[in-house]
KETI-540376 format. One record per residue (C-alpha): x, y, z; residue number from 0; chain; residue in one letter. Coordinates in nm, 2 decimals. Layout:
N
        u        v        w   lumfi   mimi   marza
        X        Y        Z     NUM      A       a
...
This chain:
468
        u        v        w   lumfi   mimi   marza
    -8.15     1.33    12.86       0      A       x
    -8.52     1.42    12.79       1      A       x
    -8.62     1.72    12.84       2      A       x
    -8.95     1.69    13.08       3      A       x
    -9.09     1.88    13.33       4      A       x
    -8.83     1.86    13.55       5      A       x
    -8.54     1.86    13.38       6      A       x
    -8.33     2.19    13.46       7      A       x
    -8.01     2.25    13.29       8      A       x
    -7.67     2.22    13.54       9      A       x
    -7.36     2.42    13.45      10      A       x
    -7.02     2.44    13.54      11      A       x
    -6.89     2.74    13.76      12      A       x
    -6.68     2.90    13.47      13      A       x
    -7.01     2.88    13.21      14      A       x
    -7.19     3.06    13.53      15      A       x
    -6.96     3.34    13.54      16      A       x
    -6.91     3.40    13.18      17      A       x
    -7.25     3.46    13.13      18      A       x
    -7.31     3.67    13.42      19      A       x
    -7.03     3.86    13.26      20      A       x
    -7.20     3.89    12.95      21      A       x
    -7.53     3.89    13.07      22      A       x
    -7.42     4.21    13.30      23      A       x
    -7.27     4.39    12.99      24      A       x
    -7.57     4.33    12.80      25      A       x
    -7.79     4.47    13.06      26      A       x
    -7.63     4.76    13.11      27      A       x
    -7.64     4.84    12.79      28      A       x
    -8.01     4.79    12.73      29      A       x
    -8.08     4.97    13.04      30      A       x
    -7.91     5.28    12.87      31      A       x
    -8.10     5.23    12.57      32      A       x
    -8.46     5.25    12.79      33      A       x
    -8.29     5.61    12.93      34      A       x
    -8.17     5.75    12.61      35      A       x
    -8.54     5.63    12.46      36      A       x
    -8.81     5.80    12.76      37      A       x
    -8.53     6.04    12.89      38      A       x
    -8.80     6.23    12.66      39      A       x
    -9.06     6.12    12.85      40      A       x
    -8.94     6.24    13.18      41      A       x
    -8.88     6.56    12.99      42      A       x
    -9.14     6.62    12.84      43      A       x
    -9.29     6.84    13.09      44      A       x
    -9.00     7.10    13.09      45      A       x
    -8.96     7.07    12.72      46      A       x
    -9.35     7.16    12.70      47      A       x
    -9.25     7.50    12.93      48      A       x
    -8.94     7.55    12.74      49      A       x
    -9.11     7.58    12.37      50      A       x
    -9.47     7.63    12.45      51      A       x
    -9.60     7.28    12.36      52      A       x
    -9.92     7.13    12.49      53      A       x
   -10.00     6.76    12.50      54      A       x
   -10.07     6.73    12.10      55      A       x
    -9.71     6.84    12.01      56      A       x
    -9.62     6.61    12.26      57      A       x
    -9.79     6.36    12.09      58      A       x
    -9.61     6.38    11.79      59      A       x
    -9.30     6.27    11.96      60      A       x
    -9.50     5.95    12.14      61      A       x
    -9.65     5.89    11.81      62      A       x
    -9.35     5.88    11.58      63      A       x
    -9.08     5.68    11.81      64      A       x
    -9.27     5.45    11.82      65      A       x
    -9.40     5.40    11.48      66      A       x
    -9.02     5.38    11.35      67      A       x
    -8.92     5.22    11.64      68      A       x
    -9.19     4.92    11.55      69      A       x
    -9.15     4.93    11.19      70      A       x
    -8.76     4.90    11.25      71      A       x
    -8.76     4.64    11.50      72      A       x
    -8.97     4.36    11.21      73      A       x
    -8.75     4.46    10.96      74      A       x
    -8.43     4.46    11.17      75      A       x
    -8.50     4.11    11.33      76      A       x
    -8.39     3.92    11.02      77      A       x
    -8.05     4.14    10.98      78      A       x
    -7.98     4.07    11.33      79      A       x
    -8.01     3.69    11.31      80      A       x
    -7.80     3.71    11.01      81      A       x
    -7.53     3.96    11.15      82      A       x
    -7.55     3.81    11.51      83      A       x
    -7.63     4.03    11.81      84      A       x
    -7.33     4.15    11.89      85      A       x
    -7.24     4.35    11.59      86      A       x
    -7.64     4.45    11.57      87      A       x
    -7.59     4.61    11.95      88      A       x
    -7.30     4.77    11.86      89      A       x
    -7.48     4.94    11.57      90      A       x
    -7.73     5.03    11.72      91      A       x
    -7.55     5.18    12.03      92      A       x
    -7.35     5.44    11.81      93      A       x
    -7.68     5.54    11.62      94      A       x
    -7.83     5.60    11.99      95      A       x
    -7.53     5.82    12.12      96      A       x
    -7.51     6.00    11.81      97      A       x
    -7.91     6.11    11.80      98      A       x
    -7.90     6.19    12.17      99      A       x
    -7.66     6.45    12.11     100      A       x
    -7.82     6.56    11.82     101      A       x
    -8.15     6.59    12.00     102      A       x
    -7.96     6.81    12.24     103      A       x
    -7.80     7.05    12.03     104      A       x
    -8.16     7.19    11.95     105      A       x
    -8.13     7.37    12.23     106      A       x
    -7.91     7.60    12.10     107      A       x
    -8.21     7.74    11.86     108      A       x
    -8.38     7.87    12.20     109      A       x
    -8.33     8.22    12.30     110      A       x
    -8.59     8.26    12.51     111      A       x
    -8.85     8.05    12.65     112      A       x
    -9.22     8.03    12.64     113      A       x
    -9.46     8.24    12.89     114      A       x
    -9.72     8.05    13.05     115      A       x
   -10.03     8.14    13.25     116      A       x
   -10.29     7.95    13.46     117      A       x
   -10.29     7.62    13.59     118      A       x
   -10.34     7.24    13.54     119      A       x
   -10.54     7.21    13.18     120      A       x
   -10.62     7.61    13.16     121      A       x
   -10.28     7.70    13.14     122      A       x
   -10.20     7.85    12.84     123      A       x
    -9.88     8.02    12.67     124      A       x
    -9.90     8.40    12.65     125      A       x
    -9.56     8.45    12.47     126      A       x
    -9.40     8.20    12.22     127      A       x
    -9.08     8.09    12.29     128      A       x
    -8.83     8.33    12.08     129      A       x
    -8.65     8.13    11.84     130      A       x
    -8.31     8.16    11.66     131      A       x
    -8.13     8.09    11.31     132      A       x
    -8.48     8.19    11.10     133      A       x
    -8.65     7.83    11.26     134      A       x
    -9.07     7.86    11.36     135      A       x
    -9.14     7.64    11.63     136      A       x
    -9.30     7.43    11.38     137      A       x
    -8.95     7.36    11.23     138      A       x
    -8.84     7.33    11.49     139      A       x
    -9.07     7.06    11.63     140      A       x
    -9.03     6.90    11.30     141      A       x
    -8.65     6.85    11.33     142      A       x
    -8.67     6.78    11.71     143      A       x
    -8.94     6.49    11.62     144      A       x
    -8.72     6.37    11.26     145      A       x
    -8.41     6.31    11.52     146      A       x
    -8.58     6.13    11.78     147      A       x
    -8.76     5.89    11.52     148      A       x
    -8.43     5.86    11.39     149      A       x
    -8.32     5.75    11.72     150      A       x
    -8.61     5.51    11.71     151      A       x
    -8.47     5.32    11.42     152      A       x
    -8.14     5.21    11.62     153      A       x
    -8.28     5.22    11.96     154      A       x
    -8.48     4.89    11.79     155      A       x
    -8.17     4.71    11.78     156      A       x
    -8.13     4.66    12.13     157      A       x
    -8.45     4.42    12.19     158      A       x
    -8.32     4.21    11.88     159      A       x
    -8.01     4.20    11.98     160      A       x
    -8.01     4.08    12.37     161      A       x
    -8.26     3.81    12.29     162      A       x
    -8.06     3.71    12.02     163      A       x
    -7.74     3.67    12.26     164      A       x
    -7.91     3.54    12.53     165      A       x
    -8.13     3.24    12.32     166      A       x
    -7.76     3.11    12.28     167      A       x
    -7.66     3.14    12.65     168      A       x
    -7.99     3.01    12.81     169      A       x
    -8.17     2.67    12.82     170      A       x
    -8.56     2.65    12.72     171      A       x
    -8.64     2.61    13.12     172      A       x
    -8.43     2.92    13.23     173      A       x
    -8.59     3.15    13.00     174      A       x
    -8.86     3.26    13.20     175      A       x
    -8.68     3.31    13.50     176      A       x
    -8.45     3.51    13.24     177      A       x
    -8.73     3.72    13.11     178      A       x
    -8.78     3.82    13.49     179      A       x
    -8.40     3.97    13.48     180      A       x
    -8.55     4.12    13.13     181      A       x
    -8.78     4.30    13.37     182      A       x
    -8.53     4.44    13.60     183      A       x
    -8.30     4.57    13.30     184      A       x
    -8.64     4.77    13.18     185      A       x
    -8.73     4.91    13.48     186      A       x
    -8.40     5.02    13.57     187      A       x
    -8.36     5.17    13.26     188      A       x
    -8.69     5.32    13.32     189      A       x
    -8.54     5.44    13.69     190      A       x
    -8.26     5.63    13.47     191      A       x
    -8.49     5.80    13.32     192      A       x
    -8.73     5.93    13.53     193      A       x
    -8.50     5.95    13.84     194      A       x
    -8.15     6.02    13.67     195      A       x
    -8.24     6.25    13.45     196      A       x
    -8.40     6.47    13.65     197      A       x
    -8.13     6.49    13.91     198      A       x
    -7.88     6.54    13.60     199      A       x
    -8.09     6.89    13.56     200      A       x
    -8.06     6.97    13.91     201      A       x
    -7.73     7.13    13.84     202      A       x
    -7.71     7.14    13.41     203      A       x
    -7.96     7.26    13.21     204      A       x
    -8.20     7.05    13.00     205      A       x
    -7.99     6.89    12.76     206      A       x
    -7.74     6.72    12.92     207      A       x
    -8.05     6.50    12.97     208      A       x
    -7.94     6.39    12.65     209      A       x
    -7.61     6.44    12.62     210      A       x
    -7.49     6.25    12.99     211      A       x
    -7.72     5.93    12.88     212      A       x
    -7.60     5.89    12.48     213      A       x
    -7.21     5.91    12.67     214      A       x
    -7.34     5.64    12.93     215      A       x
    -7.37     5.46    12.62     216      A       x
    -7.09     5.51    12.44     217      A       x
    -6.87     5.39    12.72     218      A       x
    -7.10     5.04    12.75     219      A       x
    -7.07     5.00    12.34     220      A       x
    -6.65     4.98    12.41     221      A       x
    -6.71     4.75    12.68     222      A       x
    -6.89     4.53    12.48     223      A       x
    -6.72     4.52    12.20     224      A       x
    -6.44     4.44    12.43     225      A       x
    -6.57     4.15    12.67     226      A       x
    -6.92     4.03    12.53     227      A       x
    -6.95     3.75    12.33     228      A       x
    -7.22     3.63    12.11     229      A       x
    -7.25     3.24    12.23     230      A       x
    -7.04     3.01    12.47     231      A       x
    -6.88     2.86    12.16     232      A       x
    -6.77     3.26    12.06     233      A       x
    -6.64     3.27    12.46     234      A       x
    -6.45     2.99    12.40     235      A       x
    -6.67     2.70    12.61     236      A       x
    -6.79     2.49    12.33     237      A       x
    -7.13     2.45    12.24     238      A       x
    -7.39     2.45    12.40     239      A       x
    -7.74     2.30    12.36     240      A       x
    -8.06     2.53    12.46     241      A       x
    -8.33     2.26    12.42     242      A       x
    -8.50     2.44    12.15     243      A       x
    -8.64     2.24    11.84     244      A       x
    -8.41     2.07    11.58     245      A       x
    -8.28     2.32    11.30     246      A       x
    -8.16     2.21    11.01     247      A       x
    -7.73     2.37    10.94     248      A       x
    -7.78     2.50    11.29     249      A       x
    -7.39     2.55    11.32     250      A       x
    -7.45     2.85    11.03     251      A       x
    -7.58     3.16    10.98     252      A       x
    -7.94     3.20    10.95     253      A       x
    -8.04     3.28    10.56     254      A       x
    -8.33     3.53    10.54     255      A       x
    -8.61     3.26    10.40     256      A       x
    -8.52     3.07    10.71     257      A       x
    -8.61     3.29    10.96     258      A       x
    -8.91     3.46    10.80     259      A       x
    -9.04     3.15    10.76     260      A       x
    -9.00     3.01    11.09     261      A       x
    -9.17     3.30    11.22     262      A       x
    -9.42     3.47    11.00     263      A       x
    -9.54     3.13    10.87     264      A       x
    -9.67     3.05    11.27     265      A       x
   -10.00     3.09    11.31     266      A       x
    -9.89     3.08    11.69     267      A       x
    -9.67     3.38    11.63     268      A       x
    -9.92     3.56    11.51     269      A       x
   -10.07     3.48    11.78     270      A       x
    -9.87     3.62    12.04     271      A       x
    -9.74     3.96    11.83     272      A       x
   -10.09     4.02    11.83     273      A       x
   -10.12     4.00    12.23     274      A       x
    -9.85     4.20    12.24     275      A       x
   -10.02     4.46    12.01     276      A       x
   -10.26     4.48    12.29     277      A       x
   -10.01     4.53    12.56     278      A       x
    -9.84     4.84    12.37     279      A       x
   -10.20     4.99    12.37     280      A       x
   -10.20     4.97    12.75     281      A       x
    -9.81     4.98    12.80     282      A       x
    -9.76     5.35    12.60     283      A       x
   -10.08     5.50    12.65     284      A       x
   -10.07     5.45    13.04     285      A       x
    -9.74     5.30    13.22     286      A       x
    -9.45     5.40    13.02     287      A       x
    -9.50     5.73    12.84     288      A       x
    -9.81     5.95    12.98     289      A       x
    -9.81     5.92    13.34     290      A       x
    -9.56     6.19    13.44     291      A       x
    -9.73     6.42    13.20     292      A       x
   -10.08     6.32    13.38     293      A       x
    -9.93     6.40    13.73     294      A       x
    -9.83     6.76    13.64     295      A       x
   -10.13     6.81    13.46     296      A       x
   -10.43     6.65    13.72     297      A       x
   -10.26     6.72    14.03     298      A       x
    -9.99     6.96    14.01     299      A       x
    -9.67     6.78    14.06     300      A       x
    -9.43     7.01    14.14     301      A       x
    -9.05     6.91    14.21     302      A       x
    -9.03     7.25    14.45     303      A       x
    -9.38     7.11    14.66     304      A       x
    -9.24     6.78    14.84     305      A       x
    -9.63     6.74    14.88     306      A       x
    -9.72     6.77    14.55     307      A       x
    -9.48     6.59    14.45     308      A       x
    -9.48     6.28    14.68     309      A       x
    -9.66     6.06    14.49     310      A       x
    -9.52     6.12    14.19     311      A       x
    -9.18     5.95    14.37     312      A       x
    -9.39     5.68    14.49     313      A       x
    -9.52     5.62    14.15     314      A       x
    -9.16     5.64    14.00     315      A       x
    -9.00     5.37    14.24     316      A       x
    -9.31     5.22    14.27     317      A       x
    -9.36     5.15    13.92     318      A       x
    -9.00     5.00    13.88     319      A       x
    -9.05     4.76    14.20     320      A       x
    -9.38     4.59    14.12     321      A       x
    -9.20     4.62    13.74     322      A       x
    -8.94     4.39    13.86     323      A       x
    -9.14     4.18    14.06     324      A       x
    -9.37     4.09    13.80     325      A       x
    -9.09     4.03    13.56     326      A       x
    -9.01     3.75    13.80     327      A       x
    -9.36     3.64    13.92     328      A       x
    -9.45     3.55    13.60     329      A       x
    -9.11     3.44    13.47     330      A       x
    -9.10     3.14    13.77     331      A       x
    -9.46     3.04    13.75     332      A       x
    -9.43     2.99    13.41     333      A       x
    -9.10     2.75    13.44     334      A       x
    -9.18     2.59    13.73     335      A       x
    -9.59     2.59    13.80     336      A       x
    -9.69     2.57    13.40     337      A       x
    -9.37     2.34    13.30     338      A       x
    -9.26     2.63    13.06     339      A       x
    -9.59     2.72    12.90     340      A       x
    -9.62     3.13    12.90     341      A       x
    -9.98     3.13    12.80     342      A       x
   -10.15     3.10    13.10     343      A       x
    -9.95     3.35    13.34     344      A       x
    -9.96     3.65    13.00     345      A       x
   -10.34     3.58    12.99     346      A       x
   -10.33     3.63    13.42     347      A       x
   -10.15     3.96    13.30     348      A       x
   -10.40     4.10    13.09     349      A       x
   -10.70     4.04    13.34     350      A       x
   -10.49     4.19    13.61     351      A       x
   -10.46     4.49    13.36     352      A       x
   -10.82     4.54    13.29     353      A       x
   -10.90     4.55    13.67     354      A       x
   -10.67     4.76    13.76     355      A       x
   -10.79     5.02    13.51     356      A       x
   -11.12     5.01    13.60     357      A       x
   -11.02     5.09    13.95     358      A       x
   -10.79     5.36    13.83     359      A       x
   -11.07     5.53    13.65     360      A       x
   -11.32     5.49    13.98     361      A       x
   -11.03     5.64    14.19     362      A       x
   -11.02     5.95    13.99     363      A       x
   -11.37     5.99    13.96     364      A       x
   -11.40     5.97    14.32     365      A       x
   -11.10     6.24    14.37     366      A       x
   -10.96     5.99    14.56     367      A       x
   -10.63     6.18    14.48     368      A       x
   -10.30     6.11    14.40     369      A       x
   -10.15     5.86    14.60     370      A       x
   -10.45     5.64    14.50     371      A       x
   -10.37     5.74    14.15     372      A       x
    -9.99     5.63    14.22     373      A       x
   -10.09     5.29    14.35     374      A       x
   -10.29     5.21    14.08     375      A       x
   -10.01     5.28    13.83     376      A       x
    -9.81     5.03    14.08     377      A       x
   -10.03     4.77    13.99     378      A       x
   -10.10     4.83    13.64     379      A       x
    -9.73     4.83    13.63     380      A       x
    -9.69     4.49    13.76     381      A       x
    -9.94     4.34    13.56     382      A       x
    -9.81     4.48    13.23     383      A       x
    -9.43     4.43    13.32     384      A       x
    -9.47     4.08    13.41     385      A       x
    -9.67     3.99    13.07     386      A       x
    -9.42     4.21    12.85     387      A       x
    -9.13     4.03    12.96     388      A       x
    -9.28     3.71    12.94     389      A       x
    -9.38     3.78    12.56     390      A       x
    -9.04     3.95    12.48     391      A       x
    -8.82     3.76    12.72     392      A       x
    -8.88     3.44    12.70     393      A       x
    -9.18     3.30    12.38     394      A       x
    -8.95     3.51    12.16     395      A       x
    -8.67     3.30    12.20     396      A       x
    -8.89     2.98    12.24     397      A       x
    -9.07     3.01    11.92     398      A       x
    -8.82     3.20    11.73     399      A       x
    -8.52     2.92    11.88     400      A       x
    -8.12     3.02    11.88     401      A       x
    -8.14     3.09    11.50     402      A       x
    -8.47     3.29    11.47     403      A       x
    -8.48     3.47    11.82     404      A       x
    -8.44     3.79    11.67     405      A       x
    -8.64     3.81    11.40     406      A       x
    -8.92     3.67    11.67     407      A       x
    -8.85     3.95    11.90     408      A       x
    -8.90     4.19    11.65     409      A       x
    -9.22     4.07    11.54     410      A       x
    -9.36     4.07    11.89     411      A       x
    -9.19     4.37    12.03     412      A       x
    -9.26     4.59    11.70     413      A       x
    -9.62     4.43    11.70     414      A       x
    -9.62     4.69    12.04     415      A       x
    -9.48     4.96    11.93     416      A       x
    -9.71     5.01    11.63     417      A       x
   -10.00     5.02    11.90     418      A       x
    -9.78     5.27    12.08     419      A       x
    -9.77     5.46    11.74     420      A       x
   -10.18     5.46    11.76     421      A       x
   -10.20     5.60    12.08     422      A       x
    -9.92     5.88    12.10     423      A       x
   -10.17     6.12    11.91     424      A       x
   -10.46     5.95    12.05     425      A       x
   -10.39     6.03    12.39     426      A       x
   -10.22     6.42    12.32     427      A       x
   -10.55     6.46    12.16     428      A       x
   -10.78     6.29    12.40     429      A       x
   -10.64     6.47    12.65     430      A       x
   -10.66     6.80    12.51     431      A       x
   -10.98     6.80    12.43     432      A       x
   -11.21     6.56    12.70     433      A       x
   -10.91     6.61    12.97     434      A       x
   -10.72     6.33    13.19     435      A       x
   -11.05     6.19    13.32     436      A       x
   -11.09     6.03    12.97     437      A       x
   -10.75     5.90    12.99     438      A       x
   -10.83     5.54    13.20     439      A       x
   -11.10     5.40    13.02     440      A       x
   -10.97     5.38    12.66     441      A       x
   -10.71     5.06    12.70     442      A       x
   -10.95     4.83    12.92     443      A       x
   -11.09     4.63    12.59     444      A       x
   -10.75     4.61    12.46     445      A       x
   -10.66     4.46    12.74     446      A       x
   -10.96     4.20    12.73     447      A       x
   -10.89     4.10    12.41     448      A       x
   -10.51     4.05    12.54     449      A       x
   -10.65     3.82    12.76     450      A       x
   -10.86     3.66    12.49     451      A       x
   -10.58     3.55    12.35     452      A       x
   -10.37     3.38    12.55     453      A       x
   -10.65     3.20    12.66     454      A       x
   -10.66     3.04    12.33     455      A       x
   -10.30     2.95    12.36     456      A       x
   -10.31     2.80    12.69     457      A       x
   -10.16     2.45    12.65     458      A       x
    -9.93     2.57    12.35     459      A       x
    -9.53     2.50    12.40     460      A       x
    -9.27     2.53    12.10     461      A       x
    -9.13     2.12    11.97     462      A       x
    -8.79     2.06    12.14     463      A       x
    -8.55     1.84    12.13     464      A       x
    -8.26     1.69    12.45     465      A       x
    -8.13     1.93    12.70     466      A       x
    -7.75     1.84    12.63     467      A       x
């Protein structure tokens, strides 16, 4: 049967529950990767009290996850289309655990903690934390910031690895509905994190924000090396036929020269990692890793003032909703209003992002305070969740196909990351110096030239072949 506009893919009731099966494993698994990965993030604040760190220490930490994470993530992609993504989650997973509990047991070196004074960017520390077995805090910090790069490198398996599984389970016009479910797995994870952990230190100290996550994920790598499979054919149902292009030996393992050149020899690939560069410049310097630090900082957030701390709830749940939505939004329109071409609704993405910014930035100039500050991340959040997932949900397994998926997903997600790696520093340091006010502006041509971009890719689809 051709595969046209149309077509969409039917599937017996037992292939239907098998994959939810796997697909539910999977998730929760990635989810827990997203907490154990910005369970720093949410932190960060309390950490900053604990050892006496302002927004440039924290910057380290934004600056080097992220640079190992999206050095690891290229270099990992072929391994994990060679391996499979099974055995590449599984990997990963341990390394996770085993670095989240490392990264706790730093807490031990802290007698005391830091003395602060004054408020909002004038607060300063008046006594440095006191520190125990002959570490300065600036061995410390460098140990803290070693383990959680560390934790970077195996946290990048989990992007490879559930594309890689899920290029096998879904067809080519399911994929961007599936990169809306993509969504929902990141925000939720993002939920964990900046919802679970801090009720995990309403009643234990600060790190069993590690420690209770990297156990959460311990428990989900037994499950899934019990009851997830790699393919159908793995699961016992035969194979099954995604619609992606002819591959030559397609019923072996990928070599290495196969998948690098499938994907680094695209000039369409390129392409795309390069739009996603520009969403990691928006995505870490504003929606995923600052914004907490930015409420506690501008307006004061303060878990023990419900007032104050309001719209910092409505920003958290907020953020995770329109997250979700957009996953989907974009995900449907793509498969069923642009006959699976993601160009058009990631390029909608990126105006959407440079809008919102600029009314961001206008809402804090005008003091319009901080629910107005909340809603804008709302938005932002939709527009950058929606055009992420799309990118590494869905055009990562349609140009990288059933054989390449991973090594594609690396590409584009570590094409993000390295952005991420510019602006962890950038913004600690912009911040620090020029204050939050500075903080809006900075992404908007990023997110212009995201737009750019895709525009240039409008009509572009990967070659494929029959559905079944």
């Amino acid at each position: 049967m051709p595969d046209t506009p149309t077509f969409r893919p039917i599937h017996t009731p037992e292939f239907r529950h098998r994959r939810a099966l796997n697909w539910i494993l999977l998730g929760l698994l990635y989810a827990f990767f997203y907490m154990t990965r910005y369970n720093f993030t949410a932190l960060a604040p309390l950490l900053a009290d604990v050892l006496g760190w302002r927004n440039t220490e924290l910057g380290v930490f934004e600056t080097l996850m992220p640079l190992v994470y999206g050095l690891s993530v290229v270099l990992n992609g072929p391994f994990a289309d060679r391996i499979g993504g099974k055995k590449a989650f599984l990997f990963g997973a341990a390394g996770v655990a085993v670095m989240n509990l490392i990264f706790g047991l730093s807490s031990l070196a802290v007698i005391t903690p830091a003395v602060w004074e004054g408020t909002g960017m004038a607060r300063h520390v008046t006594t440095a934390a006191r520190l125990g077995y002959g570490l300065s805090g600036g061995m410390l910090l460098s140990l803290m910031a070693i383990v959680w790069g560390i934790n970077g490198y195996f946290q990048s398996f989990g992007a490879l690895s559930i594309v890689k599984v899920n290029a096998q389970w879904f067809h080519v016009r399911e994929r961007g509905t599936f990169a809306g479910v993509f969504g929902v797995l990141i925000r939720f994870g993002l939920l964990l994190a900046f919802q679970g952990v801090p009720l995990i230190l309403l009643v234990l100290p600060w790190q069993y924000g590690f420690w209770i996550p990297g156990a959460c994920v311990t428990l989900l790598l037994v499950m899934n090396y019990r009851w997830m499979e790699n393919s159908p054919r793995d699961a016992g149902l035969g194979e099954f036929e995604t619609g992606d292009a002819v591959e030559p030996e397609s019923d072996k393992p990928a070599s290495v020269r196969f998948v690098l050149t499938k994907v680094f020899a695209s000039r369409v690939t390129w392409m795309i990692a390069l739009a996603s560069m520009m969403i990691g410049f928006v995505r870490r310097s504003v929606v995923d890793a600052w914004w907490p630090k930015y409420f506690v900082d501008f307006y004061g957030a303060d878990k023990s003032a419900f007032a104050t701390y309001a719209p910092y709830l409505i920003a958290t749940w907020g953020i995770a909703i329109a997250g979700i939505l957009g996953g989907f939004a974009f995900g449907i329109a793509s498969d069923r209003s642009f006959d699976g071409r993601r160009a058009p609704v990631i390029a909608m993405g990126f105006i959407g992002m440079a809008v919102v910014l600029v009314l961001f930035g206008i809402s804090d100039r005008l003091q319009l305070g901080p629910v107005a500050a909340a809603c804008c991340l709302v938005l932002l959040s939709f527009c950058v969740n929606g055009a992420h997932g799309m990118i590494g949900g869905a055009a990562s397994m349609d140009f990288g196909g059933k054989r390449a998926a991973a090594t594609a997903a690396g590409m584009f997600d570590g094409m993000q990351y390295l952005a991420g790696a510019f602006v962890g520093l950038g913004v600690g340091y912009v911040t620090t110096n020029w204050g939050w006010e500075a903080w809006h502006w900075a992404p908007i041509p990023f997110a212009i030239a995201g737009a750019v971009i895709m525009l240039g890719l409008w009509n572009v689809t990967p070659a494929r072949r029959s559905g079944h």
